[in-house]
C-alpha positions in Angstrom: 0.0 0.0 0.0 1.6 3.4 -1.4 0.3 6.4 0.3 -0.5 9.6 -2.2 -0.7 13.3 -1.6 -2.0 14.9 -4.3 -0.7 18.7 -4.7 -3.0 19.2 -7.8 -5.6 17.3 -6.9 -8.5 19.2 -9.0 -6.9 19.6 -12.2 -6.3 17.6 -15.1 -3.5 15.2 -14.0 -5.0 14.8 -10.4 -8.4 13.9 -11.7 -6.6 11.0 -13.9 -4.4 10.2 -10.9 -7.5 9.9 -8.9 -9.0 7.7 -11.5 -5.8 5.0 -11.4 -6.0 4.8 -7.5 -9.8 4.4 -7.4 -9.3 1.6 -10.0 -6.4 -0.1 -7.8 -7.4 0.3 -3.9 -5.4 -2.3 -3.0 -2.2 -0.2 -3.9 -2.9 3.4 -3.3 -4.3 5.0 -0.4 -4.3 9.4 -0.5 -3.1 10.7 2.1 -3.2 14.6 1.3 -5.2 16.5 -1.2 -4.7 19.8 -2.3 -6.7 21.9 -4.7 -6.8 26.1 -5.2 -10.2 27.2 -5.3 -12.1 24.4 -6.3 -13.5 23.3 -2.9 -16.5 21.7 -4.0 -14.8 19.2 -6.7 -12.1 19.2 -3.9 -15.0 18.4 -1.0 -16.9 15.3 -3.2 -13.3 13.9 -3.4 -12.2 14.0 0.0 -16.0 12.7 1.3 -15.3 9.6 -0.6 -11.5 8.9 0.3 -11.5 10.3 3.6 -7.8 11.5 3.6 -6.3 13.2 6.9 -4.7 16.3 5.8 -6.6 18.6 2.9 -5.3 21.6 2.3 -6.9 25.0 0.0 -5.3 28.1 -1.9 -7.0 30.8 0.7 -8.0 31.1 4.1 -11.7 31.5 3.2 -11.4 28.5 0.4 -10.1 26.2 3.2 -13.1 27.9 5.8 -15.2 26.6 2.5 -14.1 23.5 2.2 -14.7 22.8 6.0 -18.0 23.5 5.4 -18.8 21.1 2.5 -17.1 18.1 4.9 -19.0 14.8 6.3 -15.8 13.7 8.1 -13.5 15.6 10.4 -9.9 15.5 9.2 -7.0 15.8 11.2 -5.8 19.2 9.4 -7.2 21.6 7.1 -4.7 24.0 5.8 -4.3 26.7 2.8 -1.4 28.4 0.8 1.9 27.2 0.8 2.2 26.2 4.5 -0.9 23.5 3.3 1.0 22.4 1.0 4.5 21.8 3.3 2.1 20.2 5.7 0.0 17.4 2.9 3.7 16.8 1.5 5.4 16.3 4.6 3.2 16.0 7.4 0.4 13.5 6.1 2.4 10.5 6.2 2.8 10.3 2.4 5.0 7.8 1.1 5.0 9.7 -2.5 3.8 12.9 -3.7 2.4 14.0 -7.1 3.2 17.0 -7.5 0.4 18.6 -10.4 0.1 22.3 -9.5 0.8 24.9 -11.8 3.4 27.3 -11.6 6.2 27.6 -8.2 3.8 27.6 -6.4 4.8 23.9 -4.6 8.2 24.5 -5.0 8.8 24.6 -1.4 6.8 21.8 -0.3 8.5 19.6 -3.4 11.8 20.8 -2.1 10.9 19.7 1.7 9.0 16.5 0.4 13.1 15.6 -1.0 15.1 16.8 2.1 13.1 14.4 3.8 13.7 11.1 1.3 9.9 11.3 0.1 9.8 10.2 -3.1 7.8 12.7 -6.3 6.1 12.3 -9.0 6.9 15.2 -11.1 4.2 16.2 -13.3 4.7 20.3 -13.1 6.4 21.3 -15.8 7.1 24.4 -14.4 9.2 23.2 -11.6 10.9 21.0 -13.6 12.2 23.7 -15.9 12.8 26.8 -13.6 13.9 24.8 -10.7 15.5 21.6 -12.4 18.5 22.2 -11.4 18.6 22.5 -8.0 15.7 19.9 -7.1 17.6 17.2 -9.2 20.6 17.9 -7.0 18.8 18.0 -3.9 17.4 14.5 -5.3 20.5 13.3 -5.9 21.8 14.1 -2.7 18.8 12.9 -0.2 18.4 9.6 -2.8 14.7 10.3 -2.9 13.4 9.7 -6.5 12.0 12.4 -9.0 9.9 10.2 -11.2 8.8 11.6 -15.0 5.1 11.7 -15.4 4.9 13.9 -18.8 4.0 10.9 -21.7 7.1 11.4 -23.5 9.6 11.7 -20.1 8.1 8.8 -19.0 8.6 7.0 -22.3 11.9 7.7 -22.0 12.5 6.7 -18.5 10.3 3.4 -19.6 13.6 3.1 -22.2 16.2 3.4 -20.4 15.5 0.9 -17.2 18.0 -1.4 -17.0 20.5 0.2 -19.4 23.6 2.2 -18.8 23.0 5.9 -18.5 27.1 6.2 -20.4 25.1 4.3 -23.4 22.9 6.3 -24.1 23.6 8.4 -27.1 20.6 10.7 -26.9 16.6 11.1 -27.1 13.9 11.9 -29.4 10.9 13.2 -28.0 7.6 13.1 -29.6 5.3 16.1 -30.5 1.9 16.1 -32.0 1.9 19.9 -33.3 -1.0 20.6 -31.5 -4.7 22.1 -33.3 -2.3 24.5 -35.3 0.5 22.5 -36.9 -1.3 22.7 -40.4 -1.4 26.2 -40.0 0.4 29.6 -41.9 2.0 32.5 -40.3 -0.9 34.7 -41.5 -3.8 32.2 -40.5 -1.7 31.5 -37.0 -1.7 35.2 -36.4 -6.0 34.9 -35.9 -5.7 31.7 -33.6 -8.8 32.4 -31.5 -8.0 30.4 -27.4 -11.2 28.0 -29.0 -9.2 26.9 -31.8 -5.7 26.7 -29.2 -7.5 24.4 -27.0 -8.9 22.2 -29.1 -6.2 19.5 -29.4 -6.2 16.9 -31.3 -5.4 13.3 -29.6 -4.4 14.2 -25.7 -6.9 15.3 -23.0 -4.8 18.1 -21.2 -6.1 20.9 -18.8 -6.0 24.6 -20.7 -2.3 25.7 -19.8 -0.8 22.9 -21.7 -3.2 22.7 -24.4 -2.1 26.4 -24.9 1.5 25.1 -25.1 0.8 22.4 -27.1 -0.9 24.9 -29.0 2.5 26.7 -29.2 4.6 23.8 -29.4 6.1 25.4 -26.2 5.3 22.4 -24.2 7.6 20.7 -26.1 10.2 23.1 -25.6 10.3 22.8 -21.9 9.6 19.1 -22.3 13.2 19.3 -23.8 14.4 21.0 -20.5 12.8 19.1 -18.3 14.5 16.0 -20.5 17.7 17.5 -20.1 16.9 17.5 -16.1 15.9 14.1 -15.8 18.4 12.1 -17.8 21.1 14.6 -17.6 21.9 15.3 -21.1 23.4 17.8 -22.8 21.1 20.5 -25.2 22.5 18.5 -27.9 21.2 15.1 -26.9 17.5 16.1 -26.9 15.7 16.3 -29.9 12.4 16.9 -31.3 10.2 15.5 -34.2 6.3 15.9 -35.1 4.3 12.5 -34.7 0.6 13.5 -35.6 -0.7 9.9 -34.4 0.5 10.2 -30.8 1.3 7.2 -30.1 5.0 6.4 -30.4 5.9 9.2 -27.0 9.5 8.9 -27.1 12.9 6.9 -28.5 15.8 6.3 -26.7 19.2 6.2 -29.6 22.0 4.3 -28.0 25.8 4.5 -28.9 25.8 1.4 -31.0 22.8 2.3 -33.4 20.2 0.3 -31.8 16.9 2.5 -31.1 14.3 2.1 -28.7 10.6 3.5 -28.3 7.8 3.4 -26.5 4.3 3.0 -27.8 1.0 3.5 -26.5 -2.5 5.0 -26.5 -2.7 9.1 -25.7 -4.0 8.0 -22.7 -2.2 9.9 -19.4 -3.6 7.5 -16.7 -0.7 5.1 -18.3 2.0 7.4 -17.5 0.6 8.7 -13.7 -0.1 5.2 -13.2 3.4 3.7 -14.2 5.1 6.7 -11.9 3.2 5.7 -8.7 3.7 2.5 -8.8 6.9 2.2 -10.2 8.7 0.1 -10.2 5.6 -2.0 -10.6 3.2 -1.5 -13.1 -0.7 -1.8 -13.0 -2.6 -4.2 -15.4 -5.6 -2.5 -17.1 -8.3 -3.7 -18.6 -8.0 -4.2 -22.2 -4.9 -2.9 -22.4 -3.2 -5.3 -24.5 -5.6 -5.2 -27.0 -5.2 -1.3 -27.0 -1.7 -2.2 -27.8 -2.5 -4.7 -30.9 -4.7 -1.8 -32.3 -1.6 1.2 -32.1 0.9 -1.5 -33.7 -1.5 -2.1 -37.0 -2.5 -5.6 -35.9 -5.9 -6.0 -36.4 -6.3 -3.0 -39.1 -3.5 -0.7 -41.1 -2.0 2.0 -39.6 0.0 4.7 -40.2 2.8 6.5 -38.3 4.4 9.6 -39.7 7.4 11.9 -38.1 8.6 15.0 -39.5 11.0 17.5 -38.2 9.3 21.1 -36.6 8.7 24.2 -38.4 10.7 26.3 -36.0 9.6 29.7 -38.1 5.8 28.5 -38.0 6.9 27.3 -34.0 9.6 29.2 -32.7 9.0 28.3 -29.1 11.3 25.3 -29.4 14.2 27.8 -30.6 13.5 30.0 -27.3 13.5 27.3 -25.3 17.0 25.6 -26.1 18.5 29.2 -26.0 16.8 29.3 -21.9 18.5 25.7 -21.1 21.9 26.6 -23.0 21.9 29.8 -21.0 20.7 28.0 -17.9 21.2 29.4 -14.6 17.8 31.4 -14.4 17.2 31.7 -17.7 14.5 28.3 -18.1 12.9 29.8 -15.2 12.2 33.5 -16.9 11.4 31.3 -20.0 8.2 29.6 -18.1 7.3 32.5 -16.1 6.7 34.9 -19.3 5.1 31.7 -21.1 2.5 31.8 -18.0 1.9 35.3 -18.4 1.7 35.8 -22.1 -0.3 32.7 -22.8 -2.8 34.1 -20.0 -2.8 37.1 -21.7 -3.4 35.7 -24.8 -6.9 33.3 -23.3 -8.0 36.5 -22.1 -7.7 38.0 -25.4 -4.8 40.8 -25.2 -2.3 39.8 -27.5 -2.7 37.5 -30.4 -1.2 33.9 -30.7 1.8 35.1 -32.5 2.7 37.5 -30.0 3.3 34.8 -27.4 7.1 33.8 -28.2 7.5 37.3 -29.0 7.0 38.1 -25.1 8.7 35.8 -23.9 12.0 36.6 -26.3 11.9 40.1 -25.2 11.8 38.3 -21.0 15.0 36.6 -22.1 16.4 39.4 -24.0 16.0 41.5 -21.2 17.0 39.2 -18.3 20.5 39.3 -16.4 20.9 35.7 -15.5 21.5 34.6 -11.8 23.1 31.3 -10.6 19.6 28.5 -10.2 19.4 28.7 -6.5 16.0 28.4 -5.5 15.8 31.9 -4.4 17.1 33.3 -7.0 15.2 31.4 -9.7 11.9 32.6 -7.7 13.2 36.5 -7.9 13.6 35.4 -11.5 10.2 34.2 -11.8 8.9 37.3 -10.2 10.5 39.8 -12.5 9.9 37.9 -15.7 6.1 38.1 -15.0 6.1 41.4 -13.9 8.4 42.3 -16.8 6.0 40.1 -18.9 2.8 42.2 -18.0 4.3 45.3 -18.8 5.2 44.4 -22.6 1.7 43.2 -22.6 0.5 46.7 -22.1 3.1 47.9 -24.4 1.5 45.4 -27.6 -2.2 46.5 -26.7 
């Protein structure tokens, strides 16, 4: 029995998490559940799992949430200290971490001094605070387990192989509801269109960067955080089908891949119970129908459009730069893609923000006060070339 806190536990990678352990009680029990603003989604959960510590964004949401409660549990908290406490305090053997933004840095960070192991599924940490949670990782010997499709595909790869052998990765992109797209017809991309992708079923942040092909970009940082590889050993082709996620190239030639349904319960379910994995129903069949058993299919791959999609670009130039220059990459991507749903700049102008963030920024060493100074400035600094555009 592995016990779960889930920082995240309302959006769209918590829901699916919350699907695997409800389909496998006799391996998961949740411990913690944390959720913004969202107390009566957050409520219905915790009435039916009963976990000990919940945790909400505000005072008033966790005074909310009390009030929508048929159990009493041990601790109701909010903000960041709610989260320290469900990560650290609730007696969780792992945490999935599936907030957006820094704003579970620290409780991430404590959940690692203290050997707990994570299941990384915020992008943003991963990228603007890589490098110093991977360390601190490193150091403790808790495990930072890959829950993105494509890291985990890699991770999935590489088991049992020498980390000196491998030669480098290719990660997997769909393109997103826009890849068929022209500059002029991408410059009147209305938020319906960004979020309407294709094959994955993602929350509205990373369908917007899937929309941008930025998710990809920081995909490729977050790569280069988990395997330790250099920019060079992370690349990037488009795979419309979404179902090959990664490939693994080794020294001697020989290639390796992973295949499977778009389907993200397979990745959250593989990181918490790894090094396990969980039988689901009909999945082999699933499998037989992706390899063109029982009916053709086709897979295609071609390299990205970096003029169409110059997100990708922006991002290697953040992890070549390093230091705090992924973290001012995410931050402005935050802010202008917000700014973009709410109908201030146009779709085009979104990597054009976020180039002026890193031509503007003075890079700091990634400490993890400094990269959350960086964060602040480049969203501050991001909100005023908004105002400057419109």
């Amino acid at each position: 029995m592995r016990r779960i806190a889930i920082l995240g536990a309302t959006g769209s990678i918590g829901r699916q998490a919350l699907e695997v352990i409800d389909a496998y009680p006799e391996h998961f029990q949740v411990s913690a559940l944390v959720a913004n603003r969202n107390v009566q989604s957050l409520a219905a959960t915790a009435n039916r799992l009963r976990p000990p510590l919940l945790a909400a964004g505000t005072p008033e949401s966790a005074a909310a949430l009390s009030d929508l409660l048929t159990y009493p549990p041990q601790a109701i908290g909010y903000g960041p200290s709610g989260l320290l406490a469900a990560a650290t305090l609730s007696g969780a053997d792992m945490v999935l971490a599936a907030t957006d933004g820094m704003v579970s840095l620290a409780a991430v960070s404590a959940a690692l001094e203290r050997r707990i192991d994570v299941a990384l599924a915020n992008k943003e940490l991963a990228v603007a605070a890589g490098e110093p949670l991977f360390a601190q990782a490193r150091r403790t010997g808790a495990a930072l387990l890959p829950v993105d499709s494509e890291h985990s595909a890699v991770f999935q790869c590489a088991v049992g192989e020498r980390a000196g052998d491998i030669a480098s990765v290719l990660l997997t992109a769909s393109g997103g509801p826009c890849w068929g797209l022209n500059l002029a017809e991408l410059k009147r991309v209305t938020p319906e269109q960004a979020l309407r992708h294709p094959t994955w079923d993602m929350g509205p942040k990373n369908s917007l960067d899937s929309a941008t092909m930025m998710n990809k970009g920081l995909e490729v940082i977050e790569a280069s955080r988990f395997f330790s590889l250099s920019p060079s050993q992370v690349e990037v082709v488009v795979h419309r089908q979404s179902v090959a996620h990664a490939f693994v190239l080794f020294c001697d030639g020989s290639i390796k891949g992973q295949f499977a349904s778009p389907d993200m319960r397979l990745p959250i379910g593989y990181a918490l119970a790894y090094p396990k994995r969980l039988p689901m129903a009909s999945a082999a069949a699933r499998a037989l129908d992706v390899l063109g058993a029982r009916a053709p299919v086709t897979l295609t791959f071609e390299p990205v459009d970096a003029t169409r999609f110059p997100a990708i670009r922006l991002a290697y130039r953040a992890l070549k730069a390093g230091g705090t220059y992924p973290a001012v990459l995410s931050a402005a991507n935050e802010r202008a893609g917000r700014a973009f749903m709410r109908g201030k700049v146009r779709f085009t102008d979104i990597a054009v923000l976020i180039e002026r963030a890193l031509d503007a920024h003075d890079g700091r060493a990634a400490t993890f006060s400094e990269i959350e100074d960086a964060d602040r400035w480049a969203r501050s600094a991001t909100d005023d070339a908004i105002s400057s555009i419109t």
